[in-house]
N, CA, C and O atoms as a GROMACS GRO file, in nm:
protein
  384
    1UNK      N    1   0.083  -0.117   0.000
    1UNK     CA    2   0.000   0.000   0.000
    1UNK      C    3   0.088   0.124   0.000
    1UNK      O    4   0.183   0.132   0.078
    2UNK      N    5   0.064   0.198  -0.066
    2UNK     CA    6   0.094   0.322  -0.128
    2UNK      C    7   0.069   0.474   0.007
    2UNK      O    8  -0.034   0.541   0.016
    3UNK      N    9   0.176   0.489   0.081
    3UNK     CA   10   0.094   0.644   0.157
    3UNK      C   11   0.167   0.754   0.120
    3UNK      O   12   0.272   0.760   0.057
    4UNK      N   13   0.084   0.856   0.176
    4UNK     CA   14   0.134   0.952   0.110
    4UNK      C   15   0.252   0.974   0.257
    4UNK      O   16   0.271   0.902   0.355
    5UNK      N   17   0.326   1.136   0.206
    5UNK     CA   18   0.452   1.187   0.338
    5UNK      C   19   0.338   1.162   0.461
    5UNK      O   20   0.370   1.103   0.564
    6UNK      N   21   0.228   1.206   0.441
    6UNK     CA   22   0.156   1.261   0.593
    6UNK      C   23   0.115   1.143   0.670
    6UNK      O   24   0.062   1.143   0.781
    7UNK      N   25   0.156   1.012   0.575
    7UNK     CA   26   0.119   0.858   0.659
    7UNK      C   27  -0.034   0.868   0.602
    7UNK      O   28  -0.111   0.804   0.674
    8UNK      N   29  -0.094   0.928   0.499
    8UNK     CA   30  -0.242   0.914   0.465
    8UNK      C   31  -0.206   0.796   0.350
    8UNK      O   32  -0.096   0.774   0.301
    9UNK      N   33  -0.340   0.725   0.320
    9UNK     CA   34  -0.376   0.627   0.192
    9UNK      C   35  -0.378   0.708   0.123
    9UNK      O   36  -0.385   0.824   0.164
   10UNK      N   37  -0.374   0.677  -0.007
   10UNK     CA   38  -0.357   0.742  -0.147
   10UNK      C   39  -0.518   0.706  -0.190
   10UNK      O   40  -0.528   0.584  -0.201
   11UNK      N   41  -0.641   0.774  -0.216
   11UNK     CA   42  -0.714   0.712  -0.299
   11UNK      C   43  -0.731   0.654  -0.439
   11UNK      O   44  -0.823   0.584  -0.481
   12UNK      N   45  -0.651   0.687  -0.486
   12UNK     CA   46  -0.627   0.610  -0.611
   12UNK      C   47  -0.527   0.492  -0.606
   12UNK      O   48  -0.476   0.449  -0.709
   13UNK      N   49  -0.502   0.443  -0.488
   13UNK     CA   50  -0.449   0.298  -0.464
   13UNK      C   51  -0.588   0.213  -0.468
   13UNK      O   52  -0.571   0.097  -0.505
   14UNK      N   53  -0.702   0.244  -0.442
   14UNK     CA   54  -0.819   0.140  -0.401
   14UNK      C   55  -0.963   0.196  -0.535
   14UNK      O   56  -1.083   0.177  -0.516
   15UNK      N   57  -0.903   0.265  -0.661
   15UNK     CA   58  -1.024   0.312  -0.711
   15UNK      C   59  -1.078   0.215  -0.758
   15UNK      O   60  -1.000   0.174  -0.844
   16UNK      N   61  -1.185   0.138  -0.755
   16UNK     CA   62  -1.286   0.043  -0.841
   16UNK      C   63  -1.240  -0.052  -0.722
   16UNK      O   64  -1.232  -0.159  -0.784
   17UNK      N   65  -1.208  -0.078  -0.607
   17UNK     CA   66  -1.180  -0.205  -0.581
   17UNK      C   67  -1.299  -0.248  -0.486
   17UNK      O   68  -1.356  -0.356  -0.500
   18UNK      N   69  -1.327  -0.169  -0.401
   18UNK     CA   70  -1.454  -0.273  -0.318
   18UNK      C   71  -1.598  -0.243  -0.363
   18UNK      O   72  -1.652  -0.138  -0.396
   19UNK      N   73  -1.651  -0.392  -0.350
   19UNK     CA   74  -1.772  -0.429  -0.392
   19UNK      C   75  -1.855  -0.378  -0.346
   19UNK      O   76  -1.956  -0.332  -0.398
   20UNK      N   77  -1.807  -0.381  -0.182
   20UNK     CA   78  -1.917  -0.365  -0.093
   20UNK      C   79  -1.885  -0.252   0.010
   20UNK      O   80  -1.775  -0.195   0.018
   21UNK      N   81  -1.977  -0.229   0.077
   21UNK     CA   82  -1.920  -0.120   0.190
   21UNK      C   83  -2.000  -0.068   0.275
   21UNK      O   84  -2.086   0.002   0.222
   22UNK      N   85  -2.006  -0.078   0.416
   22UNK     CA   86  -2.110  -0.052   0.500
   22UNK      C   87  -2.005   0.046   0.560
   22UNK      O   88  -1.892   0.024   0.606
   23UNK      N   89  -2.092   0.187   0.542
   23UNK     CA   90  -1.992   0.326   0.626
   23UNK      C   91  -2.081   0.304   0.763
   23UNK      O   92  -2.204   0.304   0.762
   24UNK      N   93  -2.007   0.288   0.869
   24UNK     CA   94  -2.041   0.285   0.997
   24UNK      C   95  -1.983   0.406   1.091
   24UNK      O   96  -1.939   0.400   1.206
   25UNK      N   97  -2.000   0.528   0.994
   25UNK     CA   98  -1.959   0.585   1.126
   25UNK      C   99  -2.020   0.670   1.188
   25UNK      O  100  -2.101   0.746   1.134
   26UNK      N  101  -1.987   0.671   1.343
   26UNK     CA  102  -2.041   0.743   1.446
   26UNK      C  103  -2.003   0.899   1.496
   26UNK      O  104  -2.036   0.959   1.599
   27UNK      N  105  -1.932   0.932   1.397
   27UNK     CA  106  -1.896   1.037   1.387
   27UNK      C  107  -1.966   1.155   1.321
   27UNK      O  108  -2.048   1.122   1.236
   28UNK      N  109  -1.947   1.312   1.347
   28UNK     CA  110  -2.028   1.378   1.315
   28UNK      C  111  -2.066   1.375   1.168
   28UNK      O  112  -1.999   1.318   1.082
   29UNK      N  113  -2.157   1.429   1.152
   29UNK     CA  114  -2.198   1.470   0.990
   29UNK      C  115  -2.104   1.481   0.860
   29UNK      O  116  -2.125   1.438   0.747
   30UNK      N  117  -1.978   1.562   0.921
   30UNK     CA  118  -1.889   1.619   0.840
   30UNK      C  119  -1.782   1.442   0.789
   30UNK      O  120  -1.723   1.412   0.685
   31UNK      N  121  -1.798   1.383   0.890
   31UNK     CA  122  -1.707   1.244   0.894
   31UNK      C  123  -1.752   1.107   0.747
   31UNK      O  124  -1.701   1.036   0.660
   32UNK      N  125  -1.918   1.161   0.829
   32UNK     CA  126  -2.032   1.106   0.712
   32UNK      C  127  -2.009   1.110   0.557
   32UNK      O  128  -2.017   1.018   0.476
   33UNK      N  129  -1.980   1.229   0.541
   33UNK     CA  130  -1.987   1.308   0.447
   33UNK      C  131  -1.844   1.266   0.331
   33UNK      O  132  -1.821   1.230   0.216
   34UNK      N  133  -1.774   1.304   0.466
   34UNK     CA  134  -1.630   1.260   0.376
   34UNK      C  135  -1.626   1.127   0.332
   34UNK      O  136  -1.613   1.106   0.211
   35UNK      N  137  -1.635   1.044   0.403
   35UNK     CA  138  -1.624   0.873   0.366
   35UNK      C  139  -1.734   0.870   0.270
   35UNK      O  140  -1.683   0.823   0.168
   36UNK      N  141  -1.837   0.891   0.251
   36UNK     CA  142  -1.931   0.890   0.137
   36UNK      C  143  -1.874   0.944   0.022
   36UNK      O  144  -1.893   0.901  -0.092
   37UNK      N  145  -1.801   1.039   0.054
   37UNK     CA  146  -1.736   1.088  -0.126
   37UNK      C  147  -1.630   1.023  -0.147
   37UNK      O  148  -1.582   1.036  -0.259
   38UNK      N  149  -1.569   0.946  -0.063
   38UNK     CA  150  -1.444   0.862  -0.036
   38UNK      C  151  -1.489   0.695  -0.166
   38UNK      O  152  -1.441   0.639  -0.264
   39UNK      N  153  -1.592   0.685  -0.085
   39UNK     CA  154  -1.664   0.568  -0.115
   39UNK      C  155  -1.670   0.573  -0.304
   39UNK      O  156  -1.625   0.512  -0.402
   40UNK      N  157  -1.760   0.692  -0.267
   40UNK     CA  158  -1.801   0.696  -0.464
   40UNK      C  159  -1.641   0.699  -0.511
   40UNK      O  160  -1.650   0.607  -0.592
   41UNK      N  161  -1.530   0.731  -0.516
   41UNK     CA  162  -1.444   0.718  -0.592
   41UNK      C  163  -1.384   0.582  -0.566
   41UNK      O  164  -1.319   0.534  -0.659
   42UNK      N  165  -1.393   0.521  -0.468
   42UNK     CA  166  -1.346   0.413  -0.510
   42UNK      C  167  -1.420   0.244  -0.507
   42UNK      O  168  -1.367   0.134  -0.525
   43UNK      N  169  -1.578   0.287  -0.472
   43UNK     CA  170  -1.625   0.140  -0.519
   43UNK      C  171  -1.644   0.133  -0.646
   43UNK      O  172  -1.665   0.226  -0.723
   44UNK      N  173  -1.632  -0.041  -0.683
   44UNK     CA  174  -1.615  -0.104  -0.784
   44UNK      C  175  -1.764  -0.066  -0.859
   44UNK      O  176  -1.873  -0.036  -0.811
   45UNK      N  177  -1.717  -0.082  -0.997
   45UNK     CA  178  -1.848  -0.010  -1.133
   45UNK      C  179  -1.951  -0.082  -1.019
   45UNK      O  180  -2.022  -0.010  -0.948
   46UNK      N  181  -1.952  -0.200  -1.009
   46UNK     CA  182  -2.107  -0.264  -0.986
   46UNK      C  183  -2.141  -0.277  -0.810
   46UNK      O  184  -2.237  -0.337  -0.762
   47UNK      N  185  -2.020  -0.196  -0.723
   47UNK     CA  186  -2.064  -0.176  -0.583
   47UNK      C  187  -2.172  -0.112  -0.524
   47UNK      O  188  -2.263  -0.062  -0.592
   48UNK      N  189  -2.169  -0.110  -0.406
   48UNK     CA  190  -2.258  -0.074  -0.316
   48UNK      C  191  -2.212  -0.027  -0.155
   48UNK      O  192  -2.129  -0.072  -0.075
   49UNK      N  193  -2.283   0.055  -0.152
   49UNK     CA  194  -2.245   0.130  -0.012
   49UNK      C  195  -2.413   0.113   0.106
   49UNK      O  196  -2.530   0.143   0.080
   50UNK      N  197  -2.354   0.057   0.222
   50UNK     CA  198  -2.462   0.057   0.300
   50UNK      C  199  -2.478   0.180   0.399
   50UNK      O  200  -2.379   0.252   0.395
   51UNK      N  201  -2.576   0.222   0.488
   51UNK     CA  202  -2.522   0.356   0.606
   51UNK      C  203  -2.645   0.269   0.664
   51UNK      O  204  -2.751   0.235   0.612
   52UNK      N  205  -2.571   0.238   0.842
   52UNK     CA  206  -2.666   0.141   0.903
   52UNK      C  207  -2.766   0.240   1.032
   52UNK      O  208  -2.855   0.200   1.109
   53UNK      N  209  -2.718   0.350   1.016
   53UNK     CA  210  -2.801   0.419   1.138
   53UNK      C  211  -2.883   0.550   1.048
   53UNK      O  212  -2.888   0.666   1.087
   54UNK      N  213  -2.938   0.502   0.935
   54UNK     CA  214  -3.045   0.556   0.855
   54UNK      C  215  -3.208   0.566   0.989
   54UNK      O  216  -3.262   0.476   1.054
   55UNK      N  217  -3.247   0.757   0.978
   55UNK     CA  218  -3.352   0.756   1.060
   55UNK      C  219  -3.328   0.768   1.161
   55UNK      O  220  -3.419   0.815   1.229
   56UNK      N  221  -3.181   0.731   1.240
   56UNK     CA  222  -3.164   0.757   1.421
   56UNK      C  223  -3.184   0.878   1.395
   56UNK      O  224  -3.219   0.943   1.297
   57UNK      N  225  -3.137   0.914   1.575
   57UNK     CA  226  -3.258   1.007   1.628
   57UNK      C  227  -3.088   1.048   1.687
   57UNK      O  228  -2.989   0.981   1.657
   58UNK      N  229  -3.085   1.214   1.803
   58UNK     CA  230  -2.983   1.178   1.873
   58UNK      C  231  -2.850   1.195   1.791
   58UNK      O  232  -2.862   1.254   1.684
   59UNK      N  233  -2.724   1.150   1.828
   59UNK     CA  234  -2.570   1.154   1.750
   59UNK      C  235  -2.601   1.116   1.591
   59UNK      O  236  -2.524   1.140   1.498
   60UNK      N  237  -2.739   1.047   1.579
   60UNK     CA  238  -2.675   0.960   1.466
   60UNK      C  239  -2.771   1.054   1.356
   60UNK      O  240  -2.769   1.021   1.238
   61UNK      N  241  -2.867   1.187   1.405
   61UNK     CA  242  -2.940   1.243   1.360
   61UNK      C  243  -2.877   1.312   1.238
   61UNK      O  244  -2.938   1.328   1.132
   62UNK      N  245  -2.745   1.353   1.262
   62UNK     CA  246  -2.681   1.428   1.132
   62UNK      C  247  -2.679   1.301   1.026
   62UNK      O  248  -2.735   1.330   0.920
   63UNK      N  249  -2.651   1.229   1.030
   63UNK     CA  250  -2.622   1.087   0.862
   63UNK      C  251  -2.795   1.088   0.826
   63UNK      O  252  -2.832   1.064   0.711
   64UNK      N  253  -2.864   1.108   0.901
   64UNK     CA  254  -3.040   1.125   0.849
   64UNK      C  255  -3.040   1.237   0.775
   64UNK      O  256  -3.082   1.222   0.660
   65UNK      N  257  -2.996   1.380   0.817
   65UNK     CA  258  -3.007   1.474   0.770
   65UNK      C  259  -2.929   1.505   0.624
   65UNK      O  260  -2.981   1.572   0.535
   66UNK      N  261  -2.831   1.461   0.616
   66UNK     CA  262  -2.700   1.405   0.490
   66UNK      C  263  -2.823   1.359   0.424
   66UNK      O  264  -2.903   1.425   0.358
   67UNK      N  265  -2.824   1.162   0.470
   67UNK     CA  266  -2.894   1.129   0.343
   67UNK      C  267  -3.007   1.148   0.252
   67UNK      O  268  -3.039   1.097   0.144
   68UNK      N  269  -3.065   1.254   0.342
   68UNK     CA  270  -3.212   1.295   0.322
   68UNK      C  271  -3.159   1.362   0.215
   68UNK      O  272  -3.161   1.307   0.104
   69UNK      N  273  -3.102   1.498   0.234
   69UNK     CA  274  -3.079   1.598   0.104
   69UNK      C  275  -2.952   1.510  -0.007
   69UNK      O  276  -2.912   1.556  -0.113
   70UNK      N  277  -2.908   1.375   0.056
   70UNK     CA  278  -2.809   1.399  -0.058
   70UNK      C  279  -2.946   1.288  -0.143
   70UNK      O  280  -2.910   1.220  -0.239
   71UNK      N  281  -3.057   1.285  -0.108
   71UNK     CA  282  -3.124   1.174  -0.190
   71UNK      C  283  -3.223   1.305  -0.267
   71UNK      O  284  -3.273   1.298  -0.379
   72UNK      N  285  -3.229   1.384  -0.203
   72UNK     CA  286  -3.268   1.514  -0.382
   72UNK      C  287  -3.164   1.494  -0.468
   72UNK      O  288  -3.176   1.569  -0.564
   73UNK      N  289  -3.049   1.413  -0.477
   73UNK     CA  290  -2.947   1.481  -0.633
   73UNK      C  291  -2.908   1.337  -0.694
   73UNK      O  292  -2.858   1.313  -0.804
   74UNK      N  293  -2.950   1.238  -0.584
   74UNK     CA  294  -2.901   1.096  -0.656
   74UNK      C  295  -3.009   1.030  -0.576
   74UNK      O  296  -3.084   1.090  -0.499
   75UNK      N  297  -3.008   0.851  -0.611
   75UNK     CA  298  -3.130   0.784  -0.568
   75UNK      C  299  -3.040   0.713  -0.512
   75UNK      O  300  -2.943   0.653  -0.558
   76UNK      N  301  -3.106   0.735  -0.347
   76UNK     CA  302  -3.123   0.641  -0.239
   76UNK      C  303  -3.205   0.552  -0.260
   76UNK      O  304  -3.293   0.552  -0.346
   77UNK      N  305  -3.167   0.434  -0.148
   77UNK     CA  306  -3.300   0.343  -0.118
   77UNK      C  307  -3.271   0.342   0.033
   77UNK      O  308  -3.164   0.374   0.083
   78UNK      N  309  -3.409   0.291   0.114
   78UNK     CA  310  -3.388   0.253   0.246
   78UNK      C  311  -3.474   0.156   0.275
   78UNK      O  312  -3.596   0.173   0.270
   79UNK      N  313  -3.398   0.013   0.320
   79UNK     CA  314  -3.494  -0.105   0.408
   79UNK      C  315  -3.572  -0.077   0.461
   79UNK      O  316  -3.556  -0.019   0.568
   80UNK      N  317  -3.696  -0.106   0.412
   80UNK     CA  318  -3.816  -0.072   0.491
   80UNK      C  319  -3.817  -0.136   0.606
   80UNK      O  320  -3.780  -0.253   0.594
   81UNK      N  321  -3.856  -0.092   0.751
   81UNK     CA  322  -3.838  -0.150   0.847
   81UNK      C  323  -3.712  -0.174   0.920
   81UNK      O  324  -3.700  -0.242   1.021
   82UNK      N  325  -3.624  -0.114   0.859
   82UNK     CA  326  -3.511  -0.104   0.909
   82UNK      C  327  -3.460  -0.003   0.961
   82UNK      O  328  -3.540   0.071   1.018
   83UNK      N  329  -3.289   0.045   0.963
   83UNK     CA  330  -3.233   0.140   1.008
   83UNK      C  331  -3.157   0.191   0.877
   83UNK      O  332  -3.102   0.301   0.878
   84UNK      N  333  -3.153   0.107   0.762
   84UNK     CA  334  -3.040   0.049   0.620
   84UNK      C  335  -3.098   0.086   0.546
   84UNK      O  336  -3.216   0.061   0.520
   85UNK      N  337  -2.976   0.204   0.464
   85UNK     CA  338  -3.018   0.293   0.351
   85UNK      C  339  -2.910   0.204   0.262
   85UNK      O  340  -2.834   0.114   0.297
   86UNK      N  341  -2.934   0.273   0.118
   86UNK     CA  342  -2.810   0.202   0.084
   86UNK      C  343  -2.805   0.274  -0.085
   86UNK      O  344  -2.904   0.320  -0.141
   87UNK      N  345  -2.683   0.270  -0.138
   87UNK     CA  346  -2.717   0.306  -0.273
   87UNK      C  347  -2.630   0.252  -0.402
   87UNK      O  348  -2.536   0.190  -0.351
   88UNK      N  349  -2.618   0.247  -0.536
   88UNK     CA  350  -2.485   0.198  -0.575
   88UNK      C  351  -2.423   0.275  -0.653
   88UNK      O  352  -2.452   0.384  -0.703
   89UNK      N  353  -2.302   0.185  -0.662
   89UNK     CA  354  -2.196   0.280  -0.740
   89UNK      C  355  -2.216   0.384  -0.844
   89UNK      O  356  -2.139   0.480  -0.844
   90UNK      N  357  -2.307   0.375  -0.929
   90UNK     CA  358  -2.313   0.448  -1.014
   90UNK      C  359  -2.415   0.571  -0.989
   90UNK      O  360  -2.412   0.673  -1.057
   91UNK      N  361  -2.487   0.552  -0.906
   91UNK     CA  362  -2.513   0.700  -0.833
   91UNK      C  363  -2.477   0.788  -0.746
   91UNK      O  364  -2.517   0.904  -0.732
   92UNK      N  365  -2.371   0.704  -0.667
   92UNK     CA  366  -2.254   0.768  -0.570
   92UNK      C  367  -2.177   0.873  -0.660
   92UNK      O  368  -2.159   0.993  -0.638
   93UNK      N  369  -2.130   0.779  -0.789
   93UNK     CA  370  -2.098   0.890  -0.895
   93UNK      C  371  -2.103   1.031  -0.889
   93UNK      O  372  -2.016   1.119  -0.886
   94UNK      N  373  -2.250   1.030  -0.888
   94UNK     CA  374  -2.262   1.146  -0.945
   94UNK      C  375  -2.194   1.286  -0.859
   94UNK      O  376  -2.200   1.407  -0.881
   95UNK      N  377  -2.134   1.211  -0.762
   95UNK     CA  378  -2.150   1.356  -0.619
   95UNK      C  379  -1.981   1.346  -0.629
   95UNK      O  380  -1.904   1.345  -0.533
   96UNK      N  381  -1.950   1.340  -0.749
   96UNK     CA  382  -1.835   1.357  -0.720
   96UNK      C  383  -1.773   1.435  -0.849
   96UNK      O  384  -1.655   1.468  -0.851
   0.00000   0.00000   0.00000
């Protein structure tokens, strides 16, 4: 693996490579945000990205508020009955 001076990953060491991807994080909005644009550049043409605290309430209220408006510019889906939004690669695309 490829880092850069600052000890960071290179994103273009991992572009097209994962299939899959459940962003789990518990971190603020802004954290959300980044790994989601992280994501679209490097899942694979036919991947998928999951976000498992879709709808909390509380800390997890900012990734509700994200996916809500980022689903005006690209198509979300969310498990009905669940907490699991999810979308794929080629609409992650577009936000980038």
């Amino acid at each position: 693996m490829r880092r850069s001076r600052a000890g960071h990953l290179q994103m273009s060491d991992f572009r097209l490579c994962p299939d899959f991807n459940r962003n789990a994080s518990r971190d603020p909005r802004r954290h959300v945000e980044n790994d989601t644009r992280k994501m679209a550049i490097m899942l694979a043409e036919r991947g998928l990205v999951f976000w498992h605290d879709y709808g909390g309430r509380g800390s997890f209220r900012g990734l509700t508020e994200y996916l809500e408006e980022l689903s005006r510019r690209i198509s979300l889906y969310h498990v009905i009955n669940t907490t699991l939004a999810w979308a794929p690669a080629s609409e992650l695309r577009k936000i980038v």
